[in-house]
C-alpha positions as CSV (number, residue, x, y, z in Angstrom):
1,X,-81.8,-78.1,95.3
2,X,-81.4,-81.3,96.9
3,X,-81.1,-84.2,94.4
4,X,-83.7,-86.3,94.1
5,X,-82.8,-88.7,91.6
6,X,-83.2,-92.1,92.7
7,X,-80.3,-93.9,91.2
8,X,-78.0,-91.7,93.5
9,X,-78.1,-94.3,96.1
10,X,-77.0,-97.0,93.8
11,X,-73.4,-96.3,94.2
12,X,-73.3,-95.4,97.5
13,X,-74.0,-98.5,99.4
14,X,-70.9,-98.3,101.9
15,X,-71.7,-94.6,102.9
16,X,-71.9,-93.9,106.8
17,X,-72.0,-90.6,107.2
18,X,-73.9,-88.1,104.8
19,X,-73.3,-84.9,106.4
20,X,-75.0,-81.6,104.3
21,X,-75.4,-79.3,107.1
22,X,-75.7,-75.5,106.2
23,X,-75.7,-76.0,102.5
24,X,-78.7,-73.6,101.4
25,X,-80.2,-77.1,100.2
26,X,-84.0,-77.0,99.2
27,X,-86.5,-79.5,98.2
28,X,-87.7,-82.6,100.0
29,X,-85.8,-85.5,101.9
30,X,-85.0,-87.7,98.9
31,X,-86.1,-91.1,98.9
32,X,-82.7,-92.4,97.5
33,X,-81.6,-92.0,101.4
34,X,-83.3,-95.5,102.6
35,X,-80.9,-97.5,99.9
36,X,-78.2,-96.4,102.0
37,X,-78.6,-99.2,104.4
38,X,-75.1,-99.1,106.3
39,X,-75.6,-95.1,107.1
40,X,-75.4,-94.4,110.2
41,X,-75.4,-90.6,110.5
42,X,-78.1,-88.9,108.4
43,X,-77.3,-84.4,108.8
44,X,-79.0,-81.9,107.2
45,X,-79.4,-79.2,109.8
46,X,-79.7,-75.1,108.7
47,X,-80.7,-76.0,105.2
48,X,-84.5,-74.9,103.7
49,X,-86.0,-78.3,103.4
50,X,-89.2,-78.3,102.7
51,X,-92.1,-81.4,103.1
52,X,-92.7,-83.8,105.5
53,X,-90.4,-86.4,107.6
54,X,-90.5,-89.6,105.7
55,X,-91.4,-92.6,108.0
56,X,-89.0,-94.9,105.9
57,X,-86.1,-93.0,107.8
58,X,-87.2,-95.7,110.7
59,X,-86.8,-98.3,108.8
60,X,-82.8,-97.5,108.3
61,X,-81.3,-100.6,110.2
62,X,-77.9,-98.5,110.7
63,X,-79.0,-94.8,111.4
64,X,-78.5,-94.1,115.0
65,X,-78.3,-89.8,114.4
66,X,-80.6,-88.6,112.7
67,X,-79.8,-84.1,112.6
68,X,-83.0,-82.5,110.3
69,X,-83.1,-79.0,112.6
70,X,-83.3,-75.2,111.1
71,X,-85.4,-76.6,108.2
72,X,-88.8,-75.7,107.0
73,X,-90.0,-79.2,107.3
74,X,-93.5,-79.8,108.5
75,X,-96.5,-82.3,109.3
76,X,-96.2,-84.4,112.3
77,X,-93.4,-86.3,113.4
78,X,-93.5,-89.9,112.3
79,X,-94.4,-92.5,115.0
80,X,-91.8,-95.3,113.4
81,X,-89.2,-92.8,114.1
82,X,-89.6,-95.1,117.1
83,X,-88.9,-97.9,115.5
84,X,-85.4,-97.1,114.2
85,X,-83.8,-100.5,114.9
86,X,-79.8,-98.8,115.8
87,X,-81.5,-96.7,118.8
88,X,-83.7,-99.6,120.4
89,X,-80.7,-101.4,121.3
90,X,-76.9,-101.2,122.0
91,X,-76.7,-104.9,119.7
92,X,-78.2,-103.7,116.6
93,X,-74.9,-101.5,115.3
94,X,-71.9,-100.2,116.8
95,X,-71.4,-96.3,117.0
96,X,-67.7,-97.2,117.3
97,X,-66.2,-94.9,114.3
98,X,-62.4,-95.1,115.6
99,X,-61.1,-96.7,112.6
100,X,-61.6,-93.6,110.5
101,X,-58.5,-92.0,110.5
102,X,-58.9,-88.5,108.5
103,X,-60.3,-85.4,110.4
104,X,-64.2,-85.2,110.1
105,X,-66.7,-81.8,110.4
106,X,-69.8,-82.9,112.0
107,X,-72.3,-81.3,113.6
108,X,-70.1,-78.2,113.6
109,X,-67.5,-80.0,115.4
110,X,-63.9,-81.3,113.8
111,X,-63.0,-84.6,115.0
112,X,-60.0,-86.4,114.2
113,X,-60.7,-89.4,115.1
114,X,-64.4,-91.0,115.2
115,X,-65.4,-93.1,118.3
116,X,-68.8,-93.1,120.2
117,X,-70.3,-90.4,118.8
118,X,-73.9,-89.3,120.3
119,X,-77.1,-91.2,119.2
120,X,-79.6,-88.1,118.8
121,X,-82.6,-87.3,117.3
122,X,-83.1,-83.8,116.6
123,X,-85.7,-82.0,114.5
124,X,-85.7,-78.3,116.3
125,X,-86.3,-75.1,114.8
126,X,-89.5,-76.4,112.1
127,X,-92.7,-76.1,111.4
128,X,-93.8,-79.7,112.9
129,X,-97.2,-80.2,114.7
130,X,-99.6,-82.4,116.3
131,X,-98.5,-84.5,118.9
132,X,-95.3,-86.1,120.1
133,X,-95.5,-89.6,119.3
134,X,-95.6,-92.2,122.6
135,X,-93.4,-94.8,120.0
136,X,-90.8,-92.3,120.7
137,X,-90.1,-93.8,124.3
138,X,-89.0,-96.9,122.6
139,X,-85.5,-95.7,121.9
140,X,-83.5,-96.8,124.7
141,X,-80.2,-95.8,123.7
142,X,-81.1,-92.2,122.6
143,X,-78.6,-89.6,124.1
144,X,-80.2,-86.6,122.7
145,X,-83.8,-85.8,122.0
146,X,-84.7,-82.2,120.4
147,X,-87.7,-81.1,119.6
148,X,-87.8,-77.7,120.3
149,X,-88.9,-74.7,118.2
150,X,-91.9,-76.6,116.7
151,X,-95.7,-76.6,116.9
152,X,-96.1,-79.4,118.9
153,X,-99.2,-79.5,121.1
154,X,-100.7,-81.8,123.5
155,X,-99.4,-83.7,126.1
156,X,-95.9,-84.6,127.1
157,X,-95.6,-89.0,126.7
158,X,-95.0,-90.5,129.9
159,X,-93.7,-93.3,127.8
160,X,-90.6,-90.9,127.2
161,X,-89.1,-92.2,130.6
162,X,-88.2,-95.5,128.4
163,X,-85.4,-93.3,127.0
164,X,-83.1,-94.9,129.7
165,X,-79.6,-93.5,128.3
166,X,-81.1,-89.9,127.5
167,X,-78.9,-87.0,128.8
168,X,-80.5,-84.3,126.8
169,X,-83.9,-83.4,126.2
170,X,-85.1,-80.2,124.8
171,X,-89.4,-79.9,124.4
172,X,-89.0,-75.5,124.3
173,X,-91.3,-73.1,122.5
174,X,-93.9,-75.6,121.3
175,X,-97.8,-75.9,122.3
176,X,-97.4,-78.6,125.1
177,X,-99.5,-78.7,127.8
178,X,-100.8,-81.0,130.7
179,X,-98.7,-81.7,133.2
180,X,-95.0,-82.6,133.6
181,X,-94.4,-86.6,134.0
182,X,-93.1,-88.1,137.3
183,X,-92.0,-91.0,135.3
184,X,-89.6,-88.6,134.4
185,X,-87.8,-88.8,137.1
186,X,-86.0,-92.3,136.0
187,X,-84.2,-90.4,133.9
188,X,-80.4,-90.7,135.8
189,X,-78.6,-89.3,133.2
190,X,-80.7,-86.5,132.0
191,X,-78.4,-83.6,132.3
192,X,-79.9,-80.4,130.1
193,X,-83.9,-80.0,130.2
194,X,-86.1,-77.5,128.7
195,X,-89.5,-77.3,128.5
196,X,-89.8,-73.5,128.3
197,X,-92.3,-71.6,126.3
198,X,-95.3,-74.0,126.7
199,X,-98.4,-74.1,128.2
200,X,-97.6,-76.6,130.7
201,X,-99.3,-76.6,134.5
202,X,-99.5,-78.6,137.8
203,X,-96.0,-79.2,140.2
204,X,-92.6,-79.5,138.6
205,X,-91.5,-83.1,139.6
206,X,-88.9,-83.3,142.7
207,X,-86.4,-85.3,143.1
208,X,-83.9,-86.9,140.7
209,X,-82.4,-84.7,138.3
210,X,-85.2,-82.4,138.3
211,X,-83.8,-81.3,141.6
212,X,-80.9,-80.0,139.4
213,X,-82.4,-78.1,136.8
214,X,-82.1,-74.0,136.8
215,X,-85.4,-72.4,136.5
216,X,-85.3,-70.8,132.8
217,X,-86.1,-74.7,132.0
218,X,-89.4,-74.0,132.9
219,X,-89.7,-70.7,132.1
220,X,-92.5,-69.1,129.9
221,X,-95.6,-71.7,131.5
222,X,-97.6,-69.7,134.2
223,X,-99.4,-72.3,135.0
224,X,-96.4,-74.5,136.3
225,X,-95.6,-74.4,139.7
226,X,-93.4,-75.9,142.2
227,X,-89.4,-74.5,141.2
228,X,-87.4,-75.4,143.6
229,X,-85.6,-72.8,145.6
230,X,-82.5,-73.8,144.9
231,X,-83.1,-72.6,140.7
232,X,-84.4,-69.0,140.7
233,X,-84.6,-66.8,137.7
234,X,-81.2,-64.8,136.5
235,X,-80.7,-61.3,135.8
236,X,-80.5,-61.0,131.9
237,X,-77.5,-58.9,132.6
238,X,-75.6,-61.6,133.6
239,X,-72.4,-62.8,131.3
240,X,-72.2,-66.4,131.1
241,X,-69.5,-67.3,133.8
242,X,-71.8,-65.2,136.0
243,X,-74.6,-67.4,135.4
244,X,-72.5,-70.5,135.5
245,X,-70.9,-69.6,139.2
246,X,-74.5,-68.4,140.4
247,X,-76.5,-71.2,139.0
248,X,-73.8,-73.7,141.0
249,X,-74.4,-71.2,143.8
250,X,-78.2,-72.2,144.4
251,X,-77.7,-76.0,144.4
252,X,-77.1,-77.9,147.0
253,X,-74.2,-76.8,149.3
254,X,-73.4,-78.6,152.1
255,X,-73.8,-82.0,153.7
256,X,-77.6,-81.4,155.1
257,X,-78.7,-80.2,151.6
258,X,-77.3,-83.1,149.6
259,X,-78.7,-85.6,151.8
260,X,-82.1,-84.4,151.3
261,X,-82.2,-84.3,147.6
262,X,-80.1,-87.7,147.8
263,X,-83.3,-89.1,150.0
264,X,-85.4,-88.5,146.7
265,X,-83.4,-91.3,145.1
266,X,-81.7,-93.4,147.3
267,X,-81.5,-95.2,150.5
268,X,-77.8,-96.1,150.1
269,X,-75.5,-94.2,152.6
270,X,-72.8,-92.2,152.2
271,X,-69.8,-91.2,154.4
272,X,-69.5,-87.5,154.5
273,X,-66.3,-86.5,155.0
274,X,-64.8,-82.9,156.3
275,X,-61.9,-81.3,154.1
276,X,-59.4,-81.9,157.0
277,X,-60.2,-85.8,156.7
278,X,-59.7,-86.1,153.2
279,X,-56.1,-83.9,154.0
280,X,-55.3,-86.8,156.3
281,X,-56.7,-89.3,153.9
282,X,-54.0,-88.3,150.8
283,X,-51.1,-86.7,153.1
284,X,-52.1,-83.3,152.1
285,X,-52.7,-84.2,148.8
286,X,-49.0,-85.3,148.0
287,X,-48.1,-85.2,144.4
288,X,-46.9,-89.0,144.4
289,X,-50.3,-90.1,145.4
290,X,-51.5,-88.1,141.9
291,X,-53.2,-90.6,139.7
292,X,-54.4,-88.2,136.8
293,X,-57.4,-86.1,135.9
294,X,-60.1,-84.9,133.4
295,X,-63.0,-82.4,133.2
296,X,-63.6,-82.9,136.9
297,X,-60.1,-82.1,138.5
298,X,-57.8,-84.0,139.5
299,X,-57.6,-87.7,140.8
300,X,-55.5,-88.5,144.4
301,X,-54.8,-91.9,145.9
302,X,-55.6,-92.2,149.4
303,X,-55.7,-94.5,152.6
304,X,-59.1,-94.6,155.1
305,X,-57.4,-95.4,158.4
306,X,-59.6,-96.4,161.1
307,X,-59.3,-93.6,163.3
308,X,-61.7,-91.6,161.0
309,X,-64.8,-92.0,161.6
310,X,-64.7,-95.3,162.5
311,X,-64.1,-96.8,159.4
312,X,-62.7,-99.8,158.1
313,X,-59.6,-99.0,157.0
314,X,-59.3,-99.5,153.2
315,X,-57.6,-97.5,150.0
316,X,-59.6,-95.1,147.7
317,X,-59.2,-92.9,144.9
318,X,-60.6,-88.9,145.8
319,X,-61.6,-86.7,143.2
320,X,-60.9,-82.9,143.4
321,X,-63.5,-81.1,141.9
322,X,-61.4,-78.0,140.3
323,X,-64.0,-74.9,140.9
324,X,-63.7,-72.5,138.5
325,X,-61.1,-74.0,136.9
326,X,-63.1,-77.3,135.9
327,X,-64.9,-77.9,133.0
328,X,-67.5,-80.3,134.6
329,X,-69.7,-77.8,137.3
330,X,-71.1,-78.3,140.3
331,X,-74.5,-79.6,138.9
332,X,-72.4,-82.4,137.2
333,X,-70.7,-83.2,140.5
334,X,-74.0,-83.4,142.4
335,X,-75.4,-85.5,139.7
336,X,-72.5,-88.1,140.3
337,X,-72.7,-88.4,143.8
338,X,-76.7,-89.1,143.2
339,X,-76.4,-91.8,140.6
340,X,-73.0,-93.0,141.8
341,X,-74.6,-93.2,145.3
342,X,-77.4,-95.4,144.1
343,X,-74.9,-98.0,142.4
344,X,-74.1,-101.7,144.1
345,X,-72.0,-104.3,141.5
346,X,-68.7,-106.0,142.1
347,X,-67.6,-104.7,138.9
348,X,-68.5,-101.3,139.6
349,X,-66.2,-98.9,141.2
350,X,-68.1,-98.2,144.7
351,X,-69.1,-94.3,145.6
352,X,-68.2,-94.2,149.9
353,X,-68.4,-90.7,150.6
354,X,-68.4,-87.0,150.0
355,X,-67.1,-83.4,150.9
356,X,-69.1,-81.0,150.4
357,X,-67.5,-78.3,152.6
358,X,-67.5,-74.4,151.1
359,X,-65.9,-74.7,148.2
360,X,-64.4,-77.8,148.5
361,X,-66.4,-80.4,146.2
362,X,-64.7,-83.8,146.2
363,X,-66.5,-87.6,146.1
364,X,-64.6,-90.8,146.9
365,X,-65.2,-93.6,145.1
366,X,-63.2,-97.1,146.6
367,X,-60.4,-98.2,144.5
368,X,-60.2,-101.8,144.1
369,X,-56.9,-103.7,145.4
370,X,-54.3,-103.8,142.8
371,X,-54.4,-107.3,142.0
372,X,-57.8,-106.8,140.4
373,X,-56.4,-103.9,138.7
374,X,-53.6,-106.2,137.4
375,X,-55.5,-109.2,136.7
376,X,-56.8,-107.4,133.5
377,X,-53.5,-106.5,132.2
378,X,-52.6,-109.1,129.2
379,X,-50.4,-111.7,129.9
380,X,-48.4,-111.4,127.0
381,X,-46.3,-108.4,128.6
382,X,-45.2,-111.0,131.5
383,X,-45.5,-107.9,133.9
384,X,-42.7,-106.5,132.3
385,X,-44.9,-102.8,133.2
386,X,-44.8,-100.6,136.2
387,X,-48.0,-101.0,138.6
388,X,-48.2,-97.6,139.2
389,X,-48.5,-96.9,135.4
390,X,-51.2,-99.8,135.2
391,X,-53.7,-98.0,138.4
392,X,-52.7,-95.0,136.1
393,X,-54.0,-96.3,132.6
394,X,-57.1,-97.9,134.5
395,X,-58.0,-94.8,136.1
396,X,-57.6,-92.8,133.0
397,X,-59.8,-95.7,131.1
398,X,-62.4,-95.5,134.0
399,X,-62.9,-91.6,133.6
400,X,-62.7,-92.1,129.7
401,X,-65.8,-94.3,130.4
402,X,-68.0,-91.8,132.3
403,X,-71.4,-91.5,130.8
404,X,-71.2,-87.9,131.3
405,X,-69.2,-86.3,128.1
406,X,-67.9,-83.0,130.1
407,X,-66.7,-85.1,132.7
408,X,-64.3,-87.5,129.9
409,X,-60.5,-86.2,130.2
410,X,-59.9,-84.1,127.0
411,X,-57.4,-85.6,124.3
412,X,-54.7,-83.6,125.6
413,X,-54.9,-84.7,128.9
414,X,-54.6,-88.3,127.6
415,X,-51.5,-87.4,125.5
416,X,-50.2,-85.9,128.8
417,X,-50.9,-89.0,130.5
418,X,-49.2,-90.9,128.6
């Protein structure tokens, strides 16, 4: 059973994680969670909670993941879930963990160091009804919204396009219906949709990520029309990788095709570049001009000279996308060269072109002259450091950064790095 006494709390007013995931735990959410004002990750997934969702959990002024999923919990979903003060605002509390040294289970997952980790709300896999509440949309630095699995009917909030930072969103095997949102569209980093098993109808929104999206996301509504050609249906045969390689395979695939769906989203142009420039552009991709790599591939330094294409000549960084060998896909590449082609800031690392030729995926963002590089390293070294190793570190840092988690370098490739 899950305690319920409500002097529990007392002596746990530090707390910031309470993680009971899988534990068999029955009962209801205990109230003795709101005195726990500094937690900041609230997990109780796979358990056999019974009741409702208590409204006070969006009151927490800390809690920024809040995991209830594989429960039995039921009655609507509260509306000041939208309200929960660490997920309308990046200012409110940090999710910066990193001085937690120990190793750390959560969410399945071991983690040995603490830094970032994902604002979600997640309630999948209950007995929840009625409909999803607009106050939801408030929560602008949500990364991952689940409410899948439930008995959710009506409409799908148009206000959920507020969820600016959102990269996952999961609405499968509920009672939905209506039509899909347009305003859905603004989401730019939405990478994973489902909104299978519903009774949605009307066109599938184009353009923008939805663009990207295989077709089992909308699988299970008859009444929805409109999947693109480029996400058919897969054979149920299929082993993963299969489905993987032939999901990549009806995406976009050469220049012509990625400058329609880029069309959808932006009037910025791009340089598209053959496989033979970007040869002459790195000197055949020679291992000094190497700068590092991540999930994507690997990093080169290279040099525009004005005898292609006209160009200005200028220094840039290419990234290799890896094939088959990368852990960042071809749908995570595409969705790059869409957002990254939209972006203009001084501060901002500049996307100028593309290759998409075959196999070859590669984009080719402009790397910014060295003395802005080194204009951030701290004085007190008295450039006693190797330039090289500084465009190094920075490039690491700048793929470290990537608002896309599959396309961050893994830990050992920053060990190797270094």
């Amino acid at each position: 059973m899950m305690p319920d006494d409500n002097t529990l709390g007392v002596g746990f007013h530090s707390l910031e994680i309470l993680s009971l995931g899988n534990c068999s735990l029955q009962g209801h959410i205990p109230s003795w969670i709101a005195k726990l004002t500094k937690l900041k990750r609230l997990v109780l997934y796979k358990n056999r909670m019974t009741g409702t969702i208590p409204s006070w959990l969006g009151a927490m002024p800390s809690l920024y993941a809040l995991n209830l999923t594989e429960n039995q919990l039921s009655g609507h979903l509260p509306p000041q879930l939208g309200l929960m003060p660490a997920l309308l605002s990046e200012n409110n509390t940090s999710s910066d963990m990193s001085y937690l040294q120990l190793p750390f289970l959560i969410d399945g997952n071991q983690y040995n160091r603490l830094y970032n980790l994902r604002r979600m709300l997640a309630v999948g896999s209950n007995n929840l009804s009625g409909e999803i509440p607009q106050e939801i949309g408030r929560l602008k630095v949500l990364q991952a919204l689940d409410l899948s699995n439930n008995r959710f009917t009506g409409s799908i909030p148009s206000q959920l396009s507020g969820l600016t930072n959102l990269e996952s969103l999961n609405m499968s095997g509920n009672h939905l219906s209506g039509e899909i949102p347009e305003s859905l569209r603004g989401l730019r980093f939405l990478s994973r949709l489902s909104v299978a098993g519903n009774d949605l109808e009307g066109e599938i929104p184009r353009g923008g990520q939805f663009d990207t999206f295989p077709a089992n996301s909308f699988e299970g509504n008859p009444k929805l029309c409109g999947v693109s050609s480029n996400a058919k249906s897969e054979s149920p045969d299929q082993g993963p990788t299969e489905k993987v390689r032939k999901d990549e395979r009806k995406l976009p695939s050469n220049p012509e095709e990625v400058e329609d769906l880029r069309r959808c989203t932006s009037s910025k142009p791009l340089t598209v570049f053959t496989f033979n420039e970007l040869k002459s552009i790195t000197s055949n991709f020679r291992q000094d001009y190497l700068l590092g790599g991540g999930g994507f591939g690997s990093v080169y330094k290279g040099y525009i000279s004005e005898d292609i294409q006209g160009l200005q000549p200028i220094t840039v960084d290419v990234k290799v996308h890896d094939g088959d060998k990368s852990s960042q896909g071809h749908r995570e590449w595409l969705s790059e060269v869409i957002f990254l082609g939209q972006l203009s800031h001084p501060n901002l690392v500049k996307l100028i072109g593309y290759c998409c030729e075959d196999e070859h995926r590669w984009a080719i963002p402009l790397l910014k002259e060295k003395k802005k590089v080194l204009d951030i390293v701290d004085a007190r070294l008295g450039g006693d450091y190797p330039v090289k190793g500084v465009q190094k570190a920075a490039m690491l840092a700048y793929h470290c950064l990537n608002r896309n988690p599959k396309a961050r370098p893994l830990m050992r490739d920053i060990v190797d790095s270094s």
